[in-house]
C-alpha positions in Angstrom: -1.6 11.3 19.2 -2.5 14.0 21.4 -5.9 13.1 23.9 -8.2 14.9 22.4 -7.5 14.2 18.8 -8.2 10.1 19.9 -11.6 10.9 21.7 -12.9 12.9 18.7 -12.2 10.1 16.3 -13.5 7.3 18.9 -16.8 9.3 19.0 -16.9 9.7 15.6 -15.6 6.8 14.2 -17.7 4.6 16.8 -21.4 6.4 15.4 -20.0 5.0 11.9 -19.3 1.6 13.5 -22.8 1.6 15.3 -24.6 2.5 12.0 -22.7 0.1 9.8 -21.7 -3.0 12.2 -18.4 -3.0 11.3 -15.9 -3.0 13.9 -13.3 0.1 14.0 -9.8 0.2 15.6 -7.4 3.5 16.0 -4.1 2.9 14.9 -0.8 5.6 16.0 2.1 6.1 13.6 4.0 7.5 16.1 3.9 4.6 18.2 3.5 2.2 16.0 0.6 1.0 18.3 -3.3 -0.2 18.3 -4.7 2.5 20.6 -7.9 1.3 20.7 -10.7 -1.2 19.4 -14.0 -1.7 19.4 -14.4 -5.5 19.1 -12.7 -7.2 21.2 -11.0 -10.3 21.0 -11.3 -8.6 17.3 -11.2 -11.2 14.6 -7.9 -10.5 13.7 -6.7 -10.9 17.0 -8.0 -14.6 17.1 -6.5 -15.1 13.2 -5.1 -18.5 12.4 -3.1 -17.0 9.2 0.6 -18.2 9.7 2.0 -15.2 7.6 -0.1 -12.3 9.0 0.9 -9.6 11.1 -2.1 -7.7 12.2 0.4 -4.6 13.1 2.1 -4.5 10.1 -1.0 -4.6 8.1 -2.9 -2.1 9.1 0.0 0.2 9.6 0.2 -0.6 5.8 -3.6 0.2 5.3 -3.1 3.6 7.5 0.5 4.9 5.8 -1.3 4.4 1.9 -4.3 6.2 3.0 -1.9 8.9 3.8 -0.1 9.0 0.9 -3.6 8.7 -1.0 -5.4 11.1 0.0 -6.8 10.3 3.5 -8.5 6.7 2.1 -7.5 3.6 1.3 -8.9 0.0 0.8 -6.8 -3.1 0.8 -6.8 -7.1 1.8 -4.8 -8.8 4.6 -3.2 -11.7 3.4 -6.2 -13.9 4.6 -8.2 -12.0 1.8 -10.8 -10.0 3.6 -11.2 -6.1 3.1 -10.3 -3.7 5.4 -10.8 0.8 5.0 -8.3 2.7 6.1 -8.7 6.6 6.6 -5.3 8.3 7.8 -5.4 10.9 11.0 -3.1 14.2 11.1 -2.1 16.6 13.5 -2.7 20.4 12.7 0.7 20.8 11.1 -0.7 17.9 8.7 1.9 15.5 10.1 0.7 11.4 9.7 -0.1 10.5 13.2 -2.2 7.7 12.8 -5.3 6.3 11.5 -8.8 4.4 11.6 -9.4 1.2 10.5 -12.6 -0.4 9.7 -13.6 -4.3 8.9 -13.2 -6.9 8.1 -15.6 -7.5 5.8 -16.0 -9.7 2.8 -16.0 -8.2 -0.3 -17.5 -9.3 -4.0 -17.1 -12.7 -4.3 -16.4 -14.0 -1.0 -16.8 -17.7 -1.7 -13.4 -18.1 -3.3 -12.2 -16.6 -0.4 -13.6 -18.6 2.1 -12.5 -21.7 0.2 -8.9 -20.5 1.3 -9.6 -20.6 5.0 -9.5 -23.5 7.7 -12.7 -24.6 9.1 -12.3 -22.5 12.1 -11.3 -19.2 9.9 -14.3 -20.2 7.5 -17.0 -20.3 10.2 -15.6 -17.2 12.0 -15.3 -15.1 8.7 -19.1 -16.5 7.7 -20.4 -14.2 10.3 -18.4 -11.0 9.2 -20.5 -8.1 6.7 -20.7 -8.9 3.5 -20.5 -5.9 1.2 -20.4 -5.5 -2.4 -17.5 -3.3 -4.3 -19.4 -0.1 -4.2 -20.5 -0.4 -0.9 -17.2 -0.6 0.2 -16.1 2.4 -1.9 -18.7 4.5 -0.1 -17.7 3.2 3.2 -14.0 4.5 2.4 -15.6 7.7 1.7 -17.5 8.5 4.5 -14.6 7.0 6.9 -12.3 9.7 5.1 -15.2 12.3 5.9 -15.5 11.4 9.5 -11.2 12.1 10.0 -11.4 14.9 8.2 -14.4 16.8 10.5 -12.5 15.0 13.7 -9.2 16.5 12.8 -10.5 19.9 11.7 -8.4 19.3 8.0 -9.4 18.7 4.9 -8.2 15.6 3.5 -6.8 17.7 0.1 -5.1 20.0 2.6 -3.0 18.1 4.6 0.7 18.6 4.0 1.3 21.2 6.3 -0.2 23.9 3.5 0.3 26.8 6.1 3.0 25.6 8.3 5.4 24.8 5.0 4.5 27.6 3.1 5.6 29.7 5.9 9.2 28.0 5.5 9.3 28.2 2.2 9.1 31.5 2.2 11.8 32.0 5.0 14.2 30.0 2.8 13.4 32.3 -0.2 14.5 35.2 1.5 17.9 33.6 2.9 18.2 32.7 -0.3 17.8 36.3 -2.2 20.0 37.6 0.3 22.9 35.0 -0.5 22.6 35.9 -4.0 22.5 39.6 -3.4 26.2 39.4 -1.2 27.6 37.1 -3.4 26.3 39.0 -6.5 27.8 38.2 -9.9 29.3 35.1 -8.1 26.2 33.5 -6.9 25.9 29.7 -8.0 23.3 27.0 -7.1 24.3 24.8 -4.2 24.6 21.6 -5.7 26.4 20.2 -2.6 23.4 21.0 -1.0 21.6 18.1 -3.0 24.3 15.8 -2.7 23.8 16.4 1.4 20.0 15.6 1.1 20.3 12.8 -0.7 23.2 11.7 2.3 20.4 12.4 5.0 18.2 10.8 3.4 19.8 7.3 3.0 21.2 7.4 6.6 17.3 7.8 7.5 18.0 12.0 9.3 14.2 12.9 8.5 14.6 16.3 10.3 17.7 17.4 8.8 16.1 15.8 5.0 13.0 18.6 5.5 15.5 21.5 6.3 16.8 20.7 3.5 14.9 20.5 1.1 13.1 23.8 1.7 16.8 25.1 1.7 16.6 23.4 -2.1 13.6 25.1 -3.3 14.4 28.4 -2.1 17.4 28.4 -4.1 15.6 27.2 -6.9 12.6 29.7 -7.0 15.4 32.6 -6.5 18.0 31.0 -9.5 15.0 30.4 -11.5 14.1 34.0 -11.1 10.3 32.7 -10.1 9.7 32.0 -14.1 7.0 29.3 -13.9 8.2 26.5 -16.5 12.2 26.9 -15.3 10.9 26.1 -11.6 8.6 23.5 -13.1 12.1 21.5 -14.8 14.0 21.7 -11.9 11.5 20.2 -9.5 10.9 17.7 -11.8 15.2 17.3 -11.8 14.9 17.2 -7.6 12.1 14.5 -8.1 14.4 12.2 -9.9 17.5 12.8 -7.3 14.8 12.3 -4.4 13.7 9.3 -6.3 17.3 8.0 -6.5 17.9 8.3 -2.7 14.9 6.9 -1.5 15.3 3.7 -3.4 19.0 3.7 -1.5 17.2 4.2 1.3 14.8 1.2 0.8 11.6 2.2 -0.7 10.0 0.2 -3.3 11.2 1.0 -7.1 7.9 0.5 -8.3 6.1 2.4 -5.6 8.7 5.6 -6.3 8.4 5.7 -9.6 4.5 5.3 -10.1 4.4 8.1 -7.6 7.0 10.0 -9.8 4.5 9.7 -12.8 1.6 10.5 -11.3 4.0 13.9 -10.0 5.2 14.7 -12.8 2.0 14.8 -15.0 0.4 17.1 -12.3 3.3 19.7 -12.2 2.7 20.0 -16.2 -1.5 21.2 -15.4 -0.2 24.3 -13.0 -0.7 27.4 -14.3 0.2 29.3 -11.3 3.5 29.3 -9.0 1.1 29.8 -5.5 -1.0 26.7 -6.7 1.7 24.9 -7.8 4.0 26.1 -4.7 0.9 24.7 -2.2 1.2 21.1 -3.8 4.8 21.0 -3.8 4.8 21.3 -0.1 2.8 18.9 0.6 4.3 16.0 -2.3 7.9 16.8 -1.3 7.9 16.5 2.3 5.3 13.2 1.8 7.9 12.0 -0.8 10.3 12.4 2.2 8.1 10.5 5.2 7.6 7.7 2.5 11.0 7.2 2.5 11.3 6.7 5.5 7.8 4.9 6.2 7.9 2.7 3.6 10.7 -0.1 5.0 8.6 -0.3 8.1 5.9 -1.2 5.7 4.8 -4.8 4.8 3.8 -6.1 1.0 0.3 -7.8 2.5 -1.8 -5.9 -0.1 0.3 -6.9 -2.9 0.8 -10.6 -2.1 -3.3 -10.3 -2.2 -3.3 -9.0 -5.4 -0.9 -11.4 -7.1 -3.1 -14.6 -5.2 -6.1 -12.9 -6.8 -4.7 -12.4 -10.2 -3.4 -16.5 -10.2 -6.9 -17.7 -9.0 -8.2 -15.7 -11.5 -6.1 -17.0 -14.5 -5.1 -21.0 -13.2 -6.3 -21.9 -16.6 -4.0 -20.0 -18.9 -0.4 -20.0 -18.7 1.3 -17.7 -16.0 4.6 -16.3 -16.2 6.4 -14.8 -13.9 6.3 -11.4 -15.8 2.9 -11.7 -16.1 2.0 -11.0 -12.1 5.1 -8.9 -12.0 4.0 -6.1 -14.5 0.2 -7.2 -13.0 1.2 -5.6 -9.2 4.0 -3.1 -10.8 7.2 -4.6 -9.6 9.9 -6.4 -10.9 10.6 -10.1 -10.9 13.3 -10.7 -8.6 11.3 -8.4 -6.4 7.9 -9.8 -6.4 9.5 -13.6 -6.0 11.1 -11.8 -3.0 8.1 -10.4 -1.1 5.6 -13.5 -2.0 8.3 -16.0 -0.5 8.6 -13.7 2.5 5.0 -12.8 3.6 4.0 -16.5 2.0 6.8 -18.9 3.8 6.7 -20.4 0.1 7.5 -19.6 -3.5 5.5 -18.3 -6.1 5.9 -20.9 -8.7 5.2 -23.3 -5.6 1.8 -21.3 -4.9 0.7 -21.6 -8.5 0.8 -25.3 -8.7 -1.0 -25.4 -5.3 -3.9 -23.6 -6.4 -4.0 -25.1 -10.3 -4.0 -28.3 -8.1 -6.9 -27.7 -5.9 -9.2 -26.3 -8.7 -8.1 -29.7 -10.3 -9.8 -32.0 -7.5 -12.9 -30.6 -8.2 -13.3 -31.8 -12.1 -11.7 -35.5 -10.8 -15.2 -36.1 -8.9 -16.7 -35.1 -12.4 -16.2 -38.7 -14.5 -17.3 -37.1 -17.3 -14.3 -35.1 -17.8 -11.4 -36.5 -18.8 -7.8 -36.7 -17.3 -5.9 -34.9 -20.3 -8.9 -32.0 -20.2 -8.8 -31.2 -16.7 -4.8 -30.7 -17.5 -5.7 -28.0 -20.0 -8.6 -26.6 -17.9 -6.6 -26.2 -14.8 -3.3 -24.7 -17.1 -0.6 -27.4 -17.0 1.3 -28.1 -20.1 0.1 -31.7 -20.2 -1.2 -34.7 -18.5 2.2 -35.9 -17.7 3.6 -33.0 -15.9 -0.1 -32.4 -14.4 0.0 -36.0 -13.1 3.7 -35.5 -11.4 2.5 -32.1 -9.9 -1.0 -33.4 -8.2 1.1 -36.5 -6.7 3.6 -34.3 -5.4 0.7 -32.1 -3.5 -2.0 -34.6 -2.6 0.5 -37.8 -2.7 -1.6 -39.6 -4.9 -2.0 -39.6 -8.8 -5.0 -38.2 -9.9 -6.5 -41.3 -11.3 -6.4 -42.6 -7.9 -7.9 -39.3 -6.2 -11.0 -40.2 -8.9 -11.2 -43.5 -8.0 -10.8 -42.8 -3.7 -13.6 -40.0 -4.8 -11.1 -37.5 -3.1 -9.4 -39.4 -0.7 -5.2 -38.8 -0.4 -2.4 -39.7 1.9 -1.6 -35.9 2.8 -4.0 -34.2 4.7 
């Protein structure tokens, strides 16, 4: 990021910080780098969590703001909240970002109960915010990028700058169909080449490209609104096709696609609809490419939040899986990667731990704190809890919580 750009969103990011008491760093893309913070050691630097990668994270946070119109809130895989707010240059390129927390969010005392003793008293002293506070911090972070980069938010995408190339490859491509006339034809080649670029990661030669694509297809459309509507919604598909080759997330693409393909129905006008495709395509493009880079931190949240919240009941596999969008062999993928264990494994552990808390309850009996904490049945319940605590659960009552394991 260019010098001045980082002093304008230090100033203005650090009169949000003041007012709020939330700490702030500034995060670059292009170098993949922290730039600057203003707490420091920050929490995170002084984090216990095994299977967090502070980086990673927030370069995660910074890349979905991005792609989401300049905000973003997510979790780290400890479960506090962070805000994101991306940062671009004047051509609209993703350069970097701001980051602000952690805080603790909602309710934070199931999230504390997660932590070691050091994490817990560290993260007792972070700001607590409820949901909608959060939400309005998200907003005014995306307001403070947008006045310290000059750019709207809903106009980055290099508007100007693409439309200006757009229109360059509309004319080349009028004059190729006036020489060649009567034997003019629509470069399909050309798509087969920008799907090529794509998967061997050529982000340069991918734009040029595409802009090459649309020219051609304005032109052979002979600018008729709904025909250039159907075949951008055919170059979505092949762009969606070569980005998963090229390692994007399937469910990621095609949510994206959805979302794309229900906005290109509302235009009524090729310049409105001509300004958002600049902008989608070439950030359908840099996802691509981002998005391997790109750890699943926010999603391995999500699917830990969705078990704590449903222990009781019986969890399948396809159950998270269509919960967080993805499929099953991928989700079991990501969670064993980012977790160091599996998913079924990480059930059990939490059903477990919500178990030793109705075993100091005498009251309750063995076979309902089974059903109340979602196991089939005492016996399998009983074979579970020894394997975790190494004691049976009659004997954890009877200790009054006392195990072998630590």
């Amino acid at each position: 990021m260019q010098e001045q750009l980082v002093r304008r969103c230090r100033e203005n990011a650090g009169h949000l910080s003041g007012l709020s008491g939330i700490p702030y760093c500034l995060i670059s893309i292009e170098s993949r780098s922290l730039v600057f913070s203003s707490q420091s050691p920050s929490f995170c630097e002084e984090c216990t969590c095994s299977h967090c990668n502070e980086l990673n994270t927030h370069l995660y946070g910074c890349s979905e703001a991005y792609r989401w119109g300049g905000k973003y809130i997510y979790y780290c895989p400890l479960g506090l909240v962070f805000v994101a707010s991306s940062i671009s240059d004047e051509s609209g390129n993703h350069v970097g970002g701001i980051i602000m927390g952690p805080v603790l969010m909602g309710d934070f005392e199931d999230v504390l109960s997660d932590m070691d003793e050091e994490m817990r008293s560290r993260a007792l002293n972070l700001p607590a915010l409820s949901t909608s506070k959060v939400t309005n911090l998200s907003e005014i972070l995306s307001a403070v990028t947008s006045y310290a980069t000059g750019m709207p938010h809903s106009r980055v995408g290099k508007i100007v700058y693409e439309q200006e190339k757009l229109l360059n490859s509309i004319y080349l491509a009028q004059e190729k169909m006036q020489q060649e006339g009567g034997n003019y034809r629509y470069p399909i080649e050309t798509e087969k080449k920008l799907q090529s670029l794509i998967c061997s990661h050529d982000k340069s030669g991918a734009q040029t490209l595409l802009n090459e694509l649309l020219g051609h297809i304005y032109c052979s459309s002979n600018f008729d609104l709904e025909t250039i509507k159907t075949r951008v919604v055919e170059l979505i598909v092949i762009l969606s096709r070569a980005t998963i080759d090229a390692g994007a997330d399937v469910r990621e693409v095609f949510l994206s696609n959805t979302n794309y393909i229900q906005k290109i129905e509302q235009f009524t006008s090729l310049e409105d609809l001509s300004v958002w495709l600049n902008g989608i395509m070439h950030r359908f493009i840099a996802y691509s490419f981002d998005f391997s880079q790109v750890k699943h931190s926010n999603v391995v949240y999500k699917v830990m939040e969705y078990v704590k919240a449903n222990y009781n009941q019986k969890i399948s596999l396809d159950d998270i899986a269509r919960h967080v969008y993805l499929s099953r062999a991928y989700l079991s993928s990501i969670f064993k990667e980012e977790t160091g264990e599996s998913l079924f494994s990480y059930i059990n552990k939490v059903r477990v731990e919500k178990s030793k808390m109705y075993l100091l309850d005498d009251s309750v009996s063995l076979v309902e704190i089974s059903s109340l904490c979602g196991f089939e049945d005492q016996s399998y319940f009983t074979k579970v809890f020894k394997k975790y605590t190494g004691v049976s659960p009659k004997k954890y009552r009877d200790s009054r919580g006392k195990t072998d394991k630590p």
